[in-house]
C-alpha positions in Angstrom: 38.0 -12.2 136.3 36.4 -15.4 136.9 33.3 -16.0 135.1 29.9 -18.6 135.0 29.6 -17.6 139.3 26.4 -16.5 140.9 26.8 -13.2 142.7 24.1 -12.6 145.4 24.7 -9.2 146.8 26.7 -6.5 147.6 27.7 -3.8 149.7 27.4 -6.2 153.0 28.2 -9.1 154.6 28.4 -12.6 153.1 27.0 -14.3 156.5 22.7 -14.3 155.0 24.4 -16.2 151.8 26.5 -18.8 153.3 24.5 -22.4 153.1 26.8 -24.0 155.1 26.5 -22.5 158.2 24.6 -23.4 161.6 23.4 -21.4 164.0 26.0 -22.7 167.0 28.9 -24.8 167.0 26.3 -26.9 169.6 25.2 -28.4 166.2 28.2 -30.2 165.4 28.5 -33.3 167.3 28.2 -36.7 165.1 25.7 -38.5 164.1 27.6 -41.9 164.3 26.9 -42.2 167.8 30.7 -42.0 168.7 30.6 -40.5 172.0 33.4 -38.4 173.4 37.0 -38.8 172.1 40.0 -40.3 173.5 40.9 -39.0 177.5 44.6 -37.3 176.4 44.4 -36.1 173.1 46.2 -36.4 169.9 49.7 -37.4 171.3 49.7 -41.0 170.7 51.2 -43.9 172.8 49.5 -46.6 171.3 51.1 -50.0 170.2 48.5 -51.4 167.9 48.0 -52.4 164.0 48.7 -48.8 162.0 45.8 -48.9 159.5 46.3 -45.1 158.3 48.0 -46.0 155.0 44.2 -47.1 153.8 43.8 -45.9 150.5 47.1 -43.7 150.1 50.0 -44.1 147.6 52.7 -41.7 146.9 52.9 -40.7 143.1 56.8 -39.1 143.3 58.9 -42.3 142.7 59.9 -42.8 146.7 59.4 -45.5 148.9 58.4 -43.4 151.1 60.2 -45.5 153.8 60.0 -43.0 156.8 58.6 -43.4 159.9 56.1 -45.8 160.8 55.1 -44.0 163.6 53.3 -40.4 162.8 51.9 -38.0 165.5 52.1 -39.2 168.8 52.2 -42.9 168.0 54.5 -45.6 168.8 55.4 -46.7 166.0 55.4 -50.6 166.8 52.4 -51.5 164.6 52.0 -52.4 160.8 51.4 -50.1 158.1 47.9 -52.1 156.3 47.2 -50.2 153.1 43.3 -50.6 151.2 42.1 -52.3 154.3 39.2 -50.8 156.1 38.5 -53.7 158.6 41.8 -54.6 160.6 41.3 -54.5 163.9 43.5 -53.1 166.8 44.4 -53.9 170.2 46.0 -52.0 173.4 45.8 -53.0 176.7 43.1 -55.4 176.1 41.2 -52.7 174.4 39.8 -54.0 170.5 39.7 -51.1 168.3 38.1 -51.9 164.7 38.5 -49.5 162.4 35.6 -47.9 161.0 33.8 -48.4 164.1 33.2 -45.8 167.2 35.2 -47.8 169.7 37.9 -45.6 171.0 41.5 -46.8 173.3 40.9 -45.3 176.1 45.0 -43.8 176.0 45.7 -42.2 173.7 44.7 -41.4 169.6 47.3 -43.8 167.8 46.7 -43.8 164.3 43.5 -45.3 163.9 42.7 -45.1 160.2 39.4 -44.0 158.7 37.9 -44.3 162.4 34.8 -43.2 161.8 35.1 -40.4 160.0 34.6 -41.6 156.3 33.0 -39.2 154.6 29.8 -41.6 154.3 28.9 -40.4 158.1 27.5 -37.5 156.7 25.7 -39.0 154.3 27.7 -38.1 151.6 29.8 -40.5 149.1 32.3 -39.8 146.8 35.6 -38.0 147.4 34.5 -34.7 145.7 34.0 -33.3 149.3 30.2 -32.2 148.8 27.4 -32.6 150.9 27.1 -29.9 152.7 24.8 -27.0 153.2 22.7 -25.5 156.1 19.1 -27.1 154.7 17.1 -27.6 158.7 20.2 -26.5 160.4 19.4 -25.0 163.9 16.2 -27.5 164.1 18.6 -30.3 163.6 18.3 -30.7 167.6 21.9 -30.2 168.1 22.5 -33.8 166.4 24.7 -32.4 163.3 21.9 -33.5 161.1 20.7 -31.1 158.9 17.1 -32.6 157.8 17.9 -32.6 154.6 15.3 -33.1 152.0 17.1 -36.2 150.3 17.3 -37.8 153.9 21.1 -37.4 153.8 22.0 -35.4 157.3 24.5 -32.5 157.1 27.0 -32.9 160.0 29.0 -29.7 161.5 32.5 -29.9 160.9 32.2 -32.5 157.8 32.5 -31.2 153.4 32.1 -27.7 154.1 30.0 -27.2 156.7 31.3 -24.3 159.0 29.8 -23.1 162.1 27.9 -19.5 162.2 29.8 -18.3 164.7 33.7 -17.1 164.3 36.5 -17.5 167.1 37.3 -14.3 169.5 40.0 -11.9 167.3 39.1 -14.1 163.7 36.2 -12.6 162.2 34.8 -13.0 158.7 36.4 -9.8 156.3 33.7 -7.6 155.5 32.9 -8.4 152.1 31.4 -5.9 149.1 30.2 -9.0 147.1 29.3 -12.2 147.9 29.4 -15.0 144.8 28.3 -18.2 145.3 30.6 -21.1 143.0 28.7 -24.4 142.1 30.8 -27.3 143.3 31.0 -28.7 139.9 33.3 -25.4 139.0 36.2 -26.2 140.8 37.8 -29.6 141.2 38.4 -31.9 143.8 42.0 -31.2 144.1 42.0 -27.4 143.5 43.2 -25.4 146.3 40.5 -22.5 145.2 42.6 -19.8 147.8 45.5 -19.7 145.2 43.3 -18.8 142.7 44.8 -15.5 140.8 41.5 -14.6 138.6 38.9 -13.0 141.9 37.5 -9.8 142.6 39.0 -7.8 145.5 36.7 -7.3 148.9 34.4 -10.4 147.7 33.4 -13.2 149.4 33.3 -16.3 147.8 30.7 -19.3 149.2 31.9 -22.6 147.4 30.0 -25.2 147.6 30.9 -28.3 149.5 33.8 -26.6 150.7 33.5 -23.4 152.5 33.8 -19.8 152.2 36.9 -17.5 150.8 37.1 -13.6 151.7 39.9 -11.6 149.5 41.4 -8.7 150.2 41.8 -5.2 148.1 44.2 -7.0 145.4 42.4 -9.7 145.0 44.2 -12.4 146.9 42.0 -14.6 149.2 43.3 -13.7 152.9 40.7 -15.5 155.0 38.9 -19.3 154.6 36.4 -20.6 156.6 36.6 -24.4 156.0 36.9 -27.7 157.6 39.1 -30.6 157.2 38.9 -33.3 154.8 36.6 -36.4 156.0 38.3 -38.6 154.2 41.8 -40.2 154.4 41.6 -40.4 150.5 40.2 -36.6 150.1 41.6 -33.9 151.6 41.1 -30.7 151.4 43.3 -29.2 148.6 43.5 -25.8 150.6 44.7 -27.2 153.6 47.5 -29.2 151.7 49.7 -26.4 151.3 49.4 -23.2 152.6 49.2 -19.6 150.9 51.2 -16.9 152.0 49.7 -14.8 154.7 46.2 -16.4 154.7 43.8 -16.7 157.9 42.7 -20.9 158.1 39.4 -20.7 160.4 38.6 -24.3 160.2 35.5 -25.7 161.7 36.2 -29.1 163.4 33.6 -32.3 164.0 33.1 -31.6 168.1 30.9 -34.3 169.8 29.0 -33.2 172.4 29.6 -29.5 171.9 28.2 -26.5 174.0 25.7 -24.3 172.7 27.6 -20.9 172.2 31.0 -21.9 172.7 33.1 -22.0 169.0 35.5 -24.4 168.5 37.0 -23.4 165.2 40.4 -23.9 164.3 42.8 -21.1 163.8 45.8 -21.5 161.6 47.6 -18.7 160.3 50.4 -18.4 158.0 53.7 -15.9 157.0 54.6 -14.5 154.0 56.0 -17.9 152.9 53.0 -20.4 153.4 54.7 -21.5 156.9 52.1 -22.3 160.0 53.3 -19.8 162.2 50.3 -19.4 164.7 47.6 -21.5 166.4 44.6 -20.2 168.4 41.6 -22.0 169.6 38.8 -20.4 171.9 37.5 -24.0 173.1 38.3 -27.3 172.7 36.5 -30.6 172.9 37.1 -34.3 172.1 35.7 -34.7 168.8 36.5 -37.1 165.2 39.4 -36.4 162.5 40.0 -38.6 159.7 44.1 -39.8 159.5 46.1 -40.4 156.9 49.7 -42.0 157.4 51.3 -41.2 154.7 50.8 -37.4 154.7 51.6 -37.1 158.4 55.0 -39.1 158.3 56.0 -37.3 155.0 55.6 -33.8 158.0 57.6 -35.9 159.8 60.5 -35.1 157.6 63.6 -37.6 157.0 65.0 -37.6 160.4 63.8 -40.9 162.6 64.0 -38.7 166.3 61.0 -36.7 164.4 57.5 -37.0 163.5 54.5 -35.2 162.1 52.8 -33.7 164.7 49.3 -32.0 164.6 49.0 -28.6 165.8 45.4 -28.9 166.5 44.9 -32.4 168.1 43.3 -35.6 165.9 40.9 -36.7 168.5 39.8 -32.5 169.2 38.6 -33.0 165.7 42.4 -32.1 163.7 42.4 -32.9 160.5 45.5 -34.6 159.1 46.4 -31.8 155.9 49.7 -30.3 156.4 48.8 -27.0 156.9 47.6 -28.4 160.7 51.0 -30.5 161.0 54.5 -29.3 161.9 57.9 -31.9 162.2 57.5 -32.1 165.5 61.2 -33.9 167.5 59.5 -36.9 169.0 59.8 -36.2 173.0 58.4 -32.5 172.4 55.4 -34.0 170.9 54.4 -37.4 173.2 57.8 -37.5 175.6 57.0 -37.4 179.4 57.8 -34.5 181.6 55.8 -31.1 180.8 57.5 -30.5 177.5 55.7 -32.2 175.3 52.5 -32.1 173.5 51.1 -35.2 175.3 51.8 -34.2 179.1 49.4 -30.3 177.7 47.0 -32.2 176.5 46.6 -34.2 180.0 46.8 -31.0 181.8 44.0 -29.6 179.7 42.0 -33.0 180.8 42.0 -32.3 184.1 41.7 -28.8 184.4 38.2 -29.6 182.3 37.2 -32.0 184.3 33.7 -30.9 185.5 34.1 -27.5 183.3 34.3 -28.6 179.5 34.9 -24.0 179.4 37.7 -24.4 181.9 40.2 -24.2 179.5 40.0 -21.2 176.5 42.2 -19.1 174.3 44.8 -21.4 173.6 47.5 -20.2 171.3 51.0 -21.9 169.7 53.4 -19.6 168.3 56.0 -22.0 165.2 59.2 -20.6 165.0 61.4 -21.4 162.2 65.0 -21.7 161.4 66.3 -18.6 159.2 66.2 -19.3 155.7 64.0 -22.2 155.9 61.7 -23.8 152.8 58.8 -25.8 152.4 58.9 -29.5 151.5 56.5 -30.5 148.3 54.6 -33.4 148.3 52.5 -34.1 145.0 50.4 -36.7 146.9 47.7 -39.4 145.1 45.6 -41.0 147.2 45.4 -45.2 145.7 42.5 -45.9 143.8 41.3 -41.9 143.4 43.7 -41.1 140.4 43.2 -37.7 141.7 46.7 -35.8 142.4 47.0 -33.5 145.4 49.6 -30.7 145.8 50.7 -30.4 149.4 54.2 -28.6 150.9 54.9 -30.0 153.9 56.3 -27.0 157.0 59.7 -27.1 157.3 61.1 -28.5 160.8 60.4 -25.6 163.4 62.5 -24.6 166.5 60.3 -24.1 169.2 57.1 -23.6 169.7 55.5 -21.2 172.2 52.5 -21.6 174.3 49.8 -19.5 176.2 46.4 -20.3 177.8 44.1 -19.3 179.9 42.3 -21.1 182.8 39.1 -19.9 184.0 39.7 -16.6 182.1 43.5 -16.0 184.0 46.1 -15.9 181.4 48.5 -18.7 182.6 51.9 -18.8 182.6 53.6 -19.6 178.9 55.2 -22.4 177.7 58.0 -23.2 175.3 58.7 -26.5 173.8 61.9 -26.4 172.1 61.9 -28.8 169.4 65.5 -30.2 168.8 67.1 -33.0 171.2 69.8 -30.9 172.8 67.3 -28.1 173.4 64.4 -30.0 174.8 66.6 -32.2 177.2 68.1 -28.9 178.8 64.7 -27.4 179.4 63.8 -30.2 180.9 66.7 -30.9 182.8 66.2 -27.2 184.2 62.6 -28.0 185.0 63.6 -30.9 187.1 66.2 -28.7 189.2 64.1 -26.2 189.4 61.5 -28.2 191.1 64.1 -29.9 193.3 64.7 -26.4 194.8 61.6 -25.4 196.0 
């Protein structure tokens, strides 16, 4: 039983205890004056510098000599580790990293962006900051009114929205225990803790909120993605067996009432098996290269793919990245990641609620296992555990479209497989 932790109450609900929470989602746009995200989402074309690799190493002896190309990029620019200031170009477009100028394409790798944690205020990599302090009277900014003049963005260390996604409530919790951020470390993934009390809900600071179940084991976590390239979130690094991930992402411009929280769930063996998302919006993701090619596997006709898109506020941790075959993820044609996120575009257009309830059902190969990545980001000396997904073989889609279920998807994710669907798609348009 864990000791030295504050609990509150019990016999209710943890959501009167939880300082991180706003009101609405409508609170979490940024406060960096970004604007909205790129027009086609997270599957990236781009042909610029690759700046990702800022402040990243790899601790296990490889050269780590994959791709150069991660999630929906290109692959035709440099790698640039520890630099924060290279500049990119696309079509004319200058992209400086660390800046809020966006390519107007597509969301190659852009590197810290501007999503270092220091938007919020915040410094350090310990991931802390957050808390609900003027929350709703913010004024929709993200900015909390803190009272050490340090705003408290949505989306950012911790800071989950009030509100939960249709079918994903928070448990029902007898006990609610608040744990001071100096209790568990920077690189502890606090849901595999062993030591907690059944039907209790735990509020950790700077980080988020953990519901177990009757044995103990934590089944639900309401958190967001790391800010950071060099921090991530040590619970979204590798994920625990049949947990619920409701992860609130940075939205900008978000609409009062609407959620926009992330849902990844996984099996029995820490696999991302399913995705659901009630709304979506452009919003700001940190990247991190060498995380998403070591998703990518060792294969060069994959990559690492987000589930949940970078530029939509998708965080780069592995539990939102599959090894996704390269076409299925930014090829042309309908099967691919890249052509859904276009369609999405325009079927917003004019109606940012136009598009809800999207869900991605992973399949995986019989028998399959999760990579292990023991990951230290350069200049941190801080070690994170992370188990890449294994390489799925399709994934299934469904959304709806002004509240009609539309028709589903499937994106096989092998070469062989995904050139016959497509080759069928074609015929079957030349017919009618």
């Amino acid at each position: 039983m864990m000791t030295g932790f504050n609990c509150l109450s019990s016999g209710g609900s943890a959501a009167d205890t939880a300082g991180d929470r706003t009101t609405h989602d409508s609170t979490g746009s940024g406060t960096d004056g970004s604007g909205s995200g790129r027009a086609d989402g997270d599957r990236d074309s781009g042909t610029g510098k690759d700046t990702t690799e800022d402040q990243t190493r790899e601790t296990t002896g490889d050269s780590d000599s994959g791709r150069t190309d991660a999630d929906r990029d290109s692959g035709t620019g440099k790698d640039t580790t520890d630099d924060q200031t290279t500049s990119h170009t696309r079509d004319g477009d200058a992209e400086t990293t660390g800046s809020a100028t966006h390519r107007p394409d597509s969301d190659g790798e852009s590197g810290t962006g501007a999503d270092r944690s220091g938007n919020d205020g915040s410094a350090g990599t310990d991931g802390t900051s957050g808390g609900r302090d003027g929350d709703a009277s913010s004024g929709g900014d993200g900015s909390g009114g803190k009272s050490d003049g340090k705003p408290s963005v949505l989306g950012l260390n911790g800071r989950v929205s009030d509100s939960d996604p249709a079918g994903y409530p928070r448990p029902h919790a007898d006990h609610t225990v608040v744990v001071p951020k100096g209790q568990v470390a920077v690189n502890e993934s606090f849901a595999a803790r062993t030591d907690l009390q059944p039907n209790t809900s735990y509020m950790v600071e700077g980080r988020g909120e953990y519901y177990t179940d009757a044995t103990g084991k934590v089944s639900y976590v309401k958190t967001t993605f790391g800010s950071d390239p060099s921090a991530p979130n040590p619970d979204l690094m590798r994920g625990q067996p049949d947990t619920t991930y409701v992860v609130t992402p940075r939205i900008n411009d978000p609409v009062p009432g609407y959620n926009y929280d992330v849902v990844l769930r996984t099996d029995e063996h820490g696999f991302t098996t399913d995705y659901y998302v009630e709304h979506i919006a452009p919003g700001e993701a940190a990247r991190n290269g060498t995380v998403q090619r070591r998703a990518g596997g060792d294969d060069g006709a994959y990559e690492g793919g987000h589930l949940h898109p970078n530029n939509r506020g998708g965080g780069y941790e592995y539990v939102n990245l599959t090894e996704q075959f390269r076409n299925a993820n930014r090829g042309k044609g309908e099967l691919s990641f890249t052509s859904l996120d276009n369609l999405f575009n325009e079927l917003m257009e004019g109606n940012p609620g136009a598009v809800t309830d999207i869900r991605i059902h992973v399949t995986y190969p019989e028998g399959a296992t999760a990579g292990s990545h023991k990951y230290t980001p350069q200049g941190t000396g801080v070690t994170y555990d992370g188990a890449p997904n294994p390489r799925p073989t399709q994934y299934d889609i469904t959304y709806k479209h002004n509240g009609k279920p539309q028709s589903g998807l499937t994106i096989p994710n092998d070469p062989e497989g995904w050139a016959k669907a497509t080759e069928y798609i074609r015929q079957s348009k030349e017919i009618k």
